[in-house]
C-alpha positions as CSV (number, residue, x, y, z in Angstrom):
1,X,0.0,0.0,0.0
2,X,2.7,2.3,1.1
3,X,4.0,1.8,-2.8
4,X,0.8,2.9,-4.2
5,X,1.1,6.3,-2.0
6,X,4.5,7.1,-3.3
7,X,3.3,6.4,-7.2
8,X,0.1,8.6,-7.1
9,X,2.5,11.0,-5.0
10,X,5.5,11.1,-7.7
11,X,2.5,11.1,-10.5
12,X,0.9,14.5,-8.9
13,X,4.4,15.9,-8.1
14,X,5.6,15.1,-12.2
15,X,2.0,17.3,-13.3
16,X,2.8,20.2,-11.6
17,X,6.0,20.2,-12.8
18,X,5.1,19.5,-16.3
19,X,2.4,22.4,-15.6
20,X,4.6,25.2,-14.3
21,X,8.0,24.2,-16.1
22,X,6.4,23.7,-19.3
23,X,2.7,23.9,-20.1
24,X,2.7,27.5,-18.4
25,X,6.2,28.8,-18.9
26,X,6.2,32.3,-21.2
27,X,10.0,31.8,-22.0
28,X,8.8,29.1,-24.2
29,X,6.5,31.4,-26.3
30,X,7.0,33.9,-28.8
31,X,8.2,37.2,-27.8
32,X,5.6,39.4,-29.7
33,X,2.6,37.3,-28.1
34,X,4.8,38.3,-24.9
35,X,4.3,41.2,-25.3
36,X,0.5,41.1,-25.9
37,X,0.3,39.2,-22.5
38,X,2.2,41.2,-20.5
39,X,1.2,44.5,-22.0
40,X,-3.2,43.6,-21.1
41,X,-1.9,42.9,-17.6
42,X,-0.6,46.6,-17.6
43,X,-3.7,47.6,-18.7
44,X,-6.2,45.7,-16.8
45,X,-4.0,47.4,-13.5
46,X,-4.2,51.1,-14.8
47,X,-7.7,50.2,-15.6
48,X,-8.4,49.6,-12.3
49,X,-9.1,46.1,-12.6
50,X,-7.1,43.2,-11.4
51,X,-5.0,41.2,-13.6
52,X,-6.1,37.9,-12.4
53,X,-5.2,35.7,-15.5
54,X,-3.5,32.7,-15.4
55,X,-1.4,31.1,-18.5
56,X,-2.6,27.4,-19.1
57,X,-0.6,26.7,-22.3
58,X,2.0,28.4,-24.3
59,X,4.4,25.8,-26.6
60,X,3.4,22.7,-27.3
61,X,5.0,19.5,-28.0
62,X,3.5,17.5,-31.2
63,X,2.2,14.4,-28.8
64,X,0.5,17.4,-26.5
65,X,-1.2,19.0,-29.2
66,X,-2.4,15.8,-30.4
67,X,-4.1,15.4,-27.1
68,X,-5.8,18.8,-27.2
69,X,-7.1,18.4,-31.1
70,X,-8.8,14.9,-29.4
71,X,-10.1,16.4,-26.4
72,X,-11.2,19.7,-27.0
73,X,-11.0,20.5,-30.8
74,X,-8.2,22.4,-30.8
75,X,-6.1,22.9,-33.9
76,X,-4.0,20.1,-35.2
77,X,-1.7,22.8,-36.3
78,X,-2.0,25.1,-33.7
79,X,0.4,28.1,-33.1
80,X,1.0,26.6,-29.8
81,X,3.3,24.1,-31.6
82,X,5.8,27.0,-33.0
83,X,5.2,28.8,-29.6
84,X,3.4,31.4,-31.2
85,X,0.2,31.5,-29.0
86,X,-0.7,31.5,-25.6
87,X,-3.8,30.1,-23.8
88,X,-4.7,31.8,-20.5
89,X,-7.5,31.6,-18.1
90,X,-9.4,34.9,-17.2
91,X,-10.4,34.9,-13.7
92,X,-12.1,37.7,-11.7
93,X,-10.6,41.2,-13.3
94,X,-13.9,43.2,-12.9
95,X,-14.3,42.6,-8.7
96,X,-17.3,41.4,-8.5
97,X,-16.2,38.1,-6.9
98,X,-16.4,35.7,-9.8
99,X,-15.5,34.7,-12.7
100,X,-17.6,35.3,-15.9
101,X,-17.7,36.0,-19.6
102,X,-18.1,39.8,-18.6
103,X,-14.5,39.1,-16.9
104,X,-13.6,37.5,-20.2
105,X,-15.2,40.5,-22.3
106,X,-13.0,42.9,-20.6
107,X,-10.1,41.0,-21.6
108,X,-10.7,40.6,-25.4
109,X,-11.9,45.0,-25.3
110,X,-8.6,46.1,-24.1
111,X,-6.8,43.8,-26.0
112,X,-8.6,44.6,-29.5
113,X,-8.9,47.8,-29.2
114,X,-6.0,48.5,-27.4
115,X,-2.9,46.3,-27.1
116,X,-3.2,44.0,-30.6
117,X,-5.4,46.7,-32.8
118,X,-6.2,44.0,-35.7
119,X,-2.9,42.3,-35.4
120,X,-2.8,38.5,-34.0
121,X,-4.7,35.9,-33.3
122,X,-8.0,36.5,-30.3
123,X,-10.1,33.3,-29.5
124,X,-12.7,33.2,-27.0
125,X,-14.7,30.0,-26.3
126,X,-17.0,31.4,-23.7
127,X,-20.1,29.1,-25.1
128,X,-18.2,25.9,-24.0
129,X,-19.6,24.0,-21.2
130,X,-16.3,23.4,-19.0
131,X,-15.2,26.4,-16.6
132,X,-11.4,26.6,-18.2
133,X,-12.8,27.1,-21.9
134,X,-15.2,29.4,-20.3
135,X,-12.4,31.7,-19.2
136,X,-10.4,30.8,-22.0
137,X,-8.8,33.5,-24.2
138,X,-5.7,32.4,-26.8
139,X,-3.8,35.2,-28.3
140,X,-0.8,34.4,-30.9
141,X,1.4,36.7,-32.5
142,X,0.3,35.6,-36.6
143,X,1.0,38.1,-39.8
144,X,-3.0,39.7,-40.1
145,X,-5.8,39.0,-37.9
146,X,-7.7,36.2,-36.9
147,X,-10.9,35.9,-34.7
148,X,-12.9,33.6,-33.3
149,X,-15.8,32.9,-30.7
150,X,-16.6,29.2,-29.6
């Protein structure tokens, strides 16, 4: 029994590595989409909202992607695989003590109208039935503009 502890102990201690070291880690992402990120967190504090986001996914490996085309739809040649997209989850920015698609709105405002301006990549997928895609907004740093609500 003791066994069985220390497996499902290393297997919880390995995902929250794998989550902070690599799923979540902006040094693996492109610099421009960088930029994006760290530019709306600016703005949502001079705003006066809090920057409450939290990044989910940035690169991904081929095998990782492969997972997310199967389980969620995502694209099975995402951006995330070049690094040039991050995924992050929008929490409470507006105050008002939880997290919604009006948090979510706020998000994709400033960063349309004032941080990407018709450049990049801006999904939402606030129709989804799970919490995370719910609070889900990608950005990625592509030549033009793309848009998309799911």
């Amino acid at each position: 029994m003791k066994w069985l502890f220390r497996i499902i102990l290393s297997l919880i201690i390995l995902s929250v590595l794998v989550f902070f070291l690599y799923c979540n880690n902006l040094s693996l992402a492109d610099k421009q989409t960088v930029t994006y990120y760290k530019t709306l967190k600016k703005a949502l504090k001079q705003k006066g909202y809090r920057p409450r986001l939290l990044v989910i996914s940035t690169r991904r490996l081929p095998f990782h992607n492969n997972i997310q085309v199967n389980m969620s739809g995502a694209a099975p040649k995402s951006r995330h695989l070049s690094g040039e997209a991050i995924d992050f989850l929008v929490l409470d920015v507006n105050r008002d003590g939880k997290a919604t698609a009006a948090d979510v709105d706020i998000v994709v405002k400033i960063l349309e109208e004032e941080i990407m301006k018709g450049n990049g990549g801006i999904g939402t997928y606030k129709q989804e039935s799970s919490f995370i895609n719910r609070q889900m907004v990608h950005i990625d740093c592509r030549k033009g503009k793309g848009r998309w609500e799911r």
